[in-house]
VEXRO-924105 format. One record per residue (C-alpha): z, x, y; residue number from 1; chain. Coordinates in pm, 1 decimal. Layout:
REM VEXRO-924105
+----------+----------+----------+-----+--------+
|       up |     east |    north | num | cadena |
+----------+----------+----------+-----+--------+
|        Z |        X |        Y | NUM |      A |
...
+----------+----------+----------+-----+--------+
END
This chain:
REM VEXRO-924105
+----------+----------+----------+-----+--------+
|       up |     east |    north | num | cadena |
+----------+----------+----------+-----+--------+
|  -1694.6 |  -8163.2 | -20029.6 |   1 |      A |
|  -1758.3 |  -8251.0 | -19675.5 |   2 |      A |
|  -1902.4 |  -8541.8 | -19539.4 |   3 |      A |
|  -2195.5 |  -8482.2 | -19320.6 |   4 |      A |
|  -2188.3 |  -8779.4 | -19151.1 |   5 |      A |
|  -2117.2 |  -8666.0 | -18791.4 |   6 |      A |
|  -2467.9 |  -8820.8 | -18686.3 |   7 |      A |
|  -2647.8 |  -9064.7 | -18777.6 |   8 |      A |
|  -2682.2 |  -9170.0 | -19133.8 |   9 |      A |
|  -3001.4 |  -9373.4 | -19092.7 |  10 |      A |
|  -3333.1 |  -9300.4 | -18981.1 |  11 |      A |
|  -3387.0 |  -9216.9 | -18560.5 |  12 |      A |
|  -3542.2 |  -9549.8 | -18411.2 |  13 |      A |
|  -3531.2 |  -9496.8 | -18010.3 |  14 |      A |
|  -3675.8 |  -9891.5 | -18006.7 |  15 |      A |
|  -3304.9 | -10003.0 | -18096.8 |  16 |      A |
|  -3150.8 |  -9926.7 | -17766.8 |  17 |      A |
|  -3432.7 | -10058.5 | -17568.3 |  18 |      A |
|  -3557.9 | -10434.8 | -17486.1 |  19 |      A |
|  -3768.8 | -10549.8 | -17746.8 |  20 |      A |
|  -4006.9 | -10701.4 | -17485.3 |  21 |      A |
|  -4123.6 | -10332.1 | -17465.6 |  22 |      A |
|  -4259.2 | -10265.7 | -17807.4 |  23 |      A |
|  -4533.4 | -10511.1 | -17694.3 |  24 |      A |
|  -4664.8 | -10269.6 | -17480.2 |  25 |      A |
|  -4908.2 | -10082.9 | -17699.3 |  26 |      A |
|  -4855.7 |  -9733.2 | -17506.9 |  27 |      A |
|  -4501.3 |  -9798.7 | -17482.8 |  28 |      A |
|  -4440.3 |  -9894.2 | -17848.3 |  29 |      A |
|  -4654.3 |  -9583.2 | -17945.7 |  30 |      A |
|  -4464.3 |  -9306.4 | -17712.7 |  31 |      A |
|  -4117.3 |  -9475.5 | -17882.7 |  32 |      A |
|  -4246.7 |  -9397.2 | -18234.0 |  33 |      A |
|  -4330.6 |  -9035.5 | -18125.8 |  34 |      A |
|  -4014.8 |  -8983.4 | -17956.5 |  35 |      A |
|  -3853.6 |  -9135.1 | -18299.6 |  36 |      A |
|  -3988.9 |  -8889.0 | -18466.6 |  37 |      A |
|  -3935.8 |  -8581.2 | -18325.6 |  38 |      A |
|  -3552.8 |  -8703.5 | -18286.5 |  39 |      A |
|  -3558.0 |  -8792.2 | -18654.1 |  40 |      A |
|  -3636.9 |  -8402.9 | -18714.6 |  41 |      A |
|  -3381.8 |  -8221.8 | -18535.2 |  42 |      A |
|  -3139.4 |  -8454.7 | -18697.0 |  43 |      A |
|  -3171.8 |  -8378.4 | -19024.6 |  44 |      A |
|  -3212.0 |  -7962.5 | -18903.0 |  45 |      A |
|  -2922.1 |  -8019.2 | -18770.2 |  46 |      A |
|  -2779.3 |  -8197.8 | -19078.2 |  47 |      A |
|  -2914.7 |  -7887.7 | -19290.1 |  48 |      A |
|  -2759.6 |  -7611.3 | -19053.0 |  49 |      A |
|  -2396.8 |  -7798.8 | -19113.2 |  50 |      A |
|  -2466.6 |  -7783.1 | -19542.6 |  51 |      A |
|  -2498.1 |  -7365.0 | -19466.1 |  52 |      A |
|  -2122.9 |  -7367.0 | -19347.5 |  53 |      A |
|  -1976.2 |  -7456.9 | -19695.1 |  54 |      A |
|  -2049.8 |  -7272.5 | -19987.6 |  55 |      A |
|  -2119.6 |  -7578.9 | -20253.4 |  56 |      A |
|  -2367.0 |  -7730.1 | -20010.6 |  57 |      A |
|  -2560.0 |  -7407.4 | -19877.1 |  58 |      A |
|  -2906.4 |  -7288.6 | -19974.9 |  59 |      A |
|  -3063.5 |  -7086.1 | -19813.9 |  60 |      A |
|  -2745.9 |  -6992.9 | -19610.0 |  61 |      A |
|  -2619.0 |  -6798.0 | -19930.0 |  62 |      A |
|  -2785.6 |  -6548.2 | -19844.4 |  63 |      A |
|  -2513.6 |  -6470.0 | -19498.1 |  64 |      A |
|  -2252.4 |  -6546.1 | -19728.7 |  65 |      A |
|  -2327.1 |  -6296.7 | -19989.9 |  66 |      A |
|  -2357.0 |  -6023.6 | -19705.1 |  67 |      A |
|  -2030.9 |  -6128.3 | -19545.1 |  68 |      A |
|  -1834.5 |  -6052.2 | -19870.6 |  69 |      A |
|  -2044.4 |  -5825.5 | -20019.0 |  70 |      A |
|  -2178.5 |  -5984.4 | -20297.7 |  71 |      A |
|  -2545.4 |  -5900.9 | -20461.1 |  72 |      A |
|  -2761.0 |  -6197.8 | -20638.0 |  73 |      A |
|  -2970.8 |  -6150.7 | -20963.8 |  74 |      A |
|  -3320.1 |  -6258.9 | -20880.3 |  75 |      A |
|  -3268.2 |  -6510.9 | -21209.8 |  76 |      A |
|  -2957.5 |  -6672.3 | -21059.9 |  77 |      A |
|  -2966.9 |  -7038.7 | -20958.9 |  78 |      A |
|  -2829.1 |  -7178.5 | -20621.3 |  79 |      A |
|  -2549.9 |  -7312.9 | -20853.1 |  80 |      A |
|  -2466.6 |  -7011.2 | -21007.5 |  81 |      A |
|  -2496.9 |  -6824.3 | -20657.0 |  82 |      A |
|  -2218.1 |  -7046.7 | -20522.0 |  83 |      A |
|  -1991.8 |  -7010.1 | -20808.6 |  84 |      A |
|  -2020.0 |  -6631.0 | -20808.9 |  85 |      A |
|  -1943.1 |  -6621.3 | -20386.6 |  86 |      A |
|  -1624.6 |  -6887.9 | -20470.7 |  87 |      A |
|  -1488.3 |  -6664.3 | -20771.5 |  88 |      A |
|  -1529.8 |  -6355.8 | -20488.1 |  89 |      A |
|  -1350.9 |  -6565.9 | -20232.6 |  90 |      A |
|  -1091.9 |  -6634.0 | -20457.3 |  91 |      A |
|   -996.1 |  -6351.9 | -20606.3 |  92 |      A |
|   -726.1 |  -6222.0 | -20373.9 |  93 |      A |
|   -487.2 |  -6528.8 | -20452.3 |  94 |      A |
|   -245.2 |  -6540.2 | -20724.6 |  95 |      A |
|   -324.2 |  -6658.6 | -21072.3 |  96 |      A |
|   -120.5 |  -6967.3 | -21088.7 |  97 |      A |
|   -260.9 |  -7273.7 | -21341.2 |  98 |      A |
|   -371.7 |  -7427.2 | -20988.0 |  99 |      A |
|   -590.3 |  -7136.4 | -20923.5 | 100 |      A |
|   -727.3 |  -7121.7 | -21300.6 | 101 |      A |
|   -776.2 |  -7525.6 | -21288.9 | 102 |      A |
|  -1000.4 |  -7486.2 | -21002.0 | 103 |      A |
|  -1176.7 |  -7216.0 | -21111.1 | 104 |      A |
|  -1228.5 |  -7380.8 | -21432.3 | 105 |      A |
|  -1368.6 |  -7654.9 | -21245.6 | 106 |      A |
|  -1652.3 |  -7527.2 | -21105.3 | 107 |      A |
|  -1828.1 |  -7422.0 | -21400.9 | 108 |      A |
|  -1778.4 |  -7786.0 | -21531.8 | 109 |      A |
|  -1980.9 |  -8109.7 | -21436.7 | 110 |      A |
|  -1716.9 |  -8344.0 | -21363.6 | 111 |      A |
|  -1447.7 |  -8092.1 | -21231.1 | 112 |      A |
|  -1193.5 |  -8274.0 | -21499.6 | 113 |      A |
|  -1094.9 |  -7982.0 | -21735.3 | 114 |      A |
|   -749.0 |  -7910.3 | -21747.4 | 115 |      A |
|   -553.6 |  -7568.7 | -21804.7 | 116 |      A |
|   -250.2 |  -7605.2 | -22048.8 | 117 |      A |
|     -3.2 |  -7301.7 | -22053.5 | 118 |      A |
|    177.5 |  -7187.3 | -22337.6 | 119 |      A |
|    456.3 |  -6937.3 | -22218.7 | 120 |      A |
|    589.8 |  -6864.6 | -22616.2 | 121 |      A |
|    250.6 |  -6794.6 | -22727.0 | 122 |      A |
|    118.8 |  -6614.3 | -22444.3 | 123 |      A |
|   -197.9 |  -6824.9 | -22427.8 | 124 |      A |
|   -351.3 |  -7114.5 | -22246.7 | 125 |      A |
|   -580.3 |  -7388.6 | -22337.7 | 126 |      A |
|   -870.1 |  -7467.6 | -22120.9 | 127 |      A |
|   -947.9 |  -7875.8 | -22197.1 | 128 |      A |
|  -1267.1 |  -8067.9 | -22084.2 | 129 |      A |
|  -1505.5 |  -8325.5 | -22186.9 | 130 |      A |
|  -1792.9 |  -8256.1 | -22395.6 | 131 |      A |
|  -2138.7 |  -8198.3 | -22235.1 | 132 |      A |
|  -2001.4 |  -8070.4 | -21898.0 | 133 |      A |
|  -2019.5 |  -7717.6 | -21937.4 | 134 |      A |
|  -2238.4 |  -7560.3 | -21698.1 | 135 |      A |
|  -2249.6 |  -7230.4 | -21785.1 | 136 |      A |
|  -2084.9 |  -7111.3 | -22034.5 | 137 |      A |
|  -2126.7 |  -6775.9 | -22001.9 | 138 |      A |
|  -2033.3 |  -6767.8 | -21647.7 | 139 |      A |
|  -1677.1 |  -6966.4 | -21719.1 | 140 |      A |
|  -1589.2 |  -6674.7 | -21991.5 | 141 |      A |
|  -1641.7 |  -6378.4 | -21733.6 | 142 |      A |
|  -1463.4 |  -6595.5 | -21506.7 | 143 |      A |
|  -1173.4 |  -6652.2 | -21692.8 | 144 |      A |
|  -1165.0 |  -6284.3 | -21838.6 | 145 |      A |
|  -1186.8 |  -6146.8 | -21479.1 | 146 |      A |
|   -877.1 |  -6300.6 | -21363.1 | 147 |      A |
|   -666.9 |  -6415.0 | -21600.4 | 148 |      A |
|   -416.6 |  -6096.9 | -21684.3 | 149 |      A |
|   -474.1 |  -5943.9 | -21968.0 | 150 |      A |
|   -245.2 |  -5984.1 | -22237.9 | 151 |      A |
|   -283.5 |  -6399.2 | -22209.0 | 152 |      A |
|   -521.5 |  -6535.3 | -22474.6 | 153 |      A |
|   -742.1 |  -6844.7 | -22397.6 | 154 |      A |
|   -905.6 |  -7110.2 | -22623.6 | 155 |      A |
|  -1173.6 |  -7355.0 | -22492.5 | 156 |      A |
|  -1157.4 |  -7697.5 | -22634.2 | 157 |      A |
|  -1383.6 |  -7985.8 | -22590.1 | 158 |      A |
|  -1239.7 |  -8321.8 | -22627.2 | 159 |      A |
|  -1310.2 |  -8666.0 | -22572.1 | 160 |      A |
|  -1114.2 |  -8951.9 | -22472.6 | 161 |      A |
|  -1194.2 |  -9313.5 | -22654.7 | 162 |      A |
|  -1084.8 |  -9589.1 | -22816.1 | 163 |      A |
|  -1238.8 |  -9609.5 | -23206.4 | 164 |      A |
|  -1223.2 |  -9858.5 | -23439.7 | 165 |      A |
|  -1252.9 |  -9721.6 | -23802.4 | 166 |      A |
|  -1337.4 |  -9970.9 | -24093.3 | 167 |      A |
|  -1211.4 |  -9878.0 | -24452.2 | 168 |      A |
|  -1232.3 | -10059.1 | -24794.5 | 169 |      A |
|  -1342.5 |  -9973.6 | -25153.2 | 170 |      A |
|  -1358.9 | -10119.9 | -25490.3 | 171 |      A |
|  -1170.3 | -10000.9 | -25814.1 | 172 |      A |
|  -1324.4 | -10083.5 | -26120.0 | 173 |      A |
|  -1174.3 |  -9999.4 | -26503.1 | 174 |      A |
|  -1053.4 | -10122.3 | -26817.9 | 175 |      A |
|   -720.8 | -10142.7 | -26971.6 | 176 |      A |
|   -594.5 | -10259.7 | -27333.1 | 177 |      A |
|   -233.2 | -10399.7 | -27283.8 | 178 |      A |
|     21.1 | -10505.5 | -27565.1 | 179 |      A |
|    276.7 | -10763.3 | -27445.7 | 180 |      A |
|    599.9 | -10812.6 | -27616.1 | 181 |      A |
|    757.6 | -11129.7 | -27591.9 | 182 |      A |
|   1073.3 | -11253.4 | -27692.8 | 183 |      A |
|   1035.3 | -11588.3 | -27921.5 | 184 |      A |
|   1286.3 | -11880.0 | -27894.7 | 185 |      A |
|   1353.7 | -12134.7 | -28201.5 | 186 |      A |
|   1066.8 | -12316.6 | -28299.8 | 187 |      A |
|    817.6 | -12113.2 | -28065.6 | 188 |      A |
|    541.6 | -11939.5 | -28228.0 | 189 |      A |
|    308.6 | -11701.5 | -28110.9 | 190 |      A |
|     35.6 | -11471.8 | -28225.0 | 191 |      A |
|     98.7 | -11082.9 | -28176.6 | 192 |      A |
|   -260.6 | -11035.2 | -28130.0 | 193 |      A |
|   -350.0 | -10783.1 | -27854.8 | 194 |      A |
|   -453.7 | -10873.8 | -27512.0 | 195 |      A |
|   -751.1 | -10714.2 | -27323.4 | 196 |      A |
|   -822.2 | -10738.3 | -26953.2 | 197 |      A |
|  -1117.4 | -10593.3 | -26773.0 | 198 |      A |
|  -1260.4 | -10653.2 | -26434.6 | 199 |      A |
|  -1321.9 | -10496.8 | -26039.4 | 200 |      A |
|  -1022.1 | -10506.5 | -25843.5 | 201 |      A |
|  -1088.2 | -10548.8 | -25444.2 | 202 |      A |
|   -821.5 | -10365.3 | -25225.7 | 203 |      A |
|   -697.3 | -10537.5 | -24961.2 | 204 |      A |
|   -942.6 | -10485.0 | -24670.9 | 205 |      A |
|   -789.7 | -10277.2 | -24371.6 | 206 |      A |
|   -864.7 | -10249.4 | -24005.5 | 207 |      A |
|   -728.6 |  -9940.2 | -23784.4 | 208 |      A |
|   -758.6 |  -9860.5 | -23491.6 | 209 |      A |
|   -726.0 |  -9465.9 | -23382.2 | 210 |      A |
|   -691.9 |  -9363.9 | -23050.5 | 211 |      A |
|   -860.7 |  -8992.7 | -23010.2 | 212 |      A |
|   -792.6 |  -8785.5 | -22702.6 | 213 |      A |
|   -563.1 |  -8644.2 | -22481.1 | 214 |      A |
+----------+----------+----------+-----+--------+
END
């Protein structure tokens, strides 16, 4: 996006380039504020007039750029939605390559991060972005339907990167009768009587890590 920082970035003061001995003059310091003022103005007209010659900064210069390429606006549509309808039109004679499709992608979603993933054996692609950053949904489907051709398929996917730490453990409890044979040496003697064993057995606790995303 451009920077529109070719003037000033801070407030016209006129008193800055002048003696400061001079503000004490109470006529003097008063005709420097006016001046300030209506300097301060054409600034930031001038600032606004610049935002009209790119598309994702103009507002009420979408209006010349929808009659220079021809382009009607519902009365419903947003200024976002205006821009992203004159960008698709000014984009439409290049060749669908996954460049073009990542950019247009990218300006239906918040943080212009989704990524287009092409599968050549399947015919298909895979659109990939974060979650929440879908700014019209609607408007990315006709998007991608208009230009992509049309025997390629497309799935949208939300996904998120992050690092998660799952906890797991649990607790087995039951009851077993066991009979233990034992072999008996000379002069040993022992009592065949069965053996019971009940109780909770713990598992060993586990900690695992996952890593989700792409």
């Amino acid at each position: 996006m451009a920077k529109f920082n070719f003037l000033r970035v801070i407030p016209v003061d006129l008193k800055r380039y002048l003696p400061q001995f001079l503000e004490h003059d109470p006529t003097f310091a008063a005709t420097m504020e006016s001046l300030s003022k209506e300097h301060e103005k054409q600034r930031l007209t001038l600032m606004d007039i610049t935002k009209q010659f790119f598309v994702k900064t103009a507002t009420w210069g979408l209006s010349d750029w929808e009659e220079f390429i021809g382009l009607e606006h519902e009365s419903a549509d947003t200024l976002q939605t205006r821009r992203q309808k004159i960008l698709r039109k000014l984009q439409g004679s290049q060749t669908v390559t996954l460049e073009f499709l990542t950019k247009l992608v990218n300006l239906y979603i918040a943080d212009g991060q989704a990524v287009v993933i092409d599968h050549p054996d399947t015919y298909s692609i895979e659109i990939l972005h974060h979650g929440g950053q879908v700014l019209d949904y609607d408007g990315l489907e006709d998007a991608i339907n208009t230009y992509i051709p049309a025997h390629i398929g497309h799935t949208l996917l939300t996904y998120t990167k992050g690092r998660l730490v799952v906890y797991a453990a649990g607790i087995v409890r039951g009851c077993k009768t066991m009979r233990i044979g034992m072999t008996l040496q000379p002069n040993n003697k022992i009592s065949p009587t069965p053996l019971y064993a009940a109780g909770a057995i713990i598992h060993q606790y586990h900690k695992q890590t996952i890593h989700a995303g792409g």
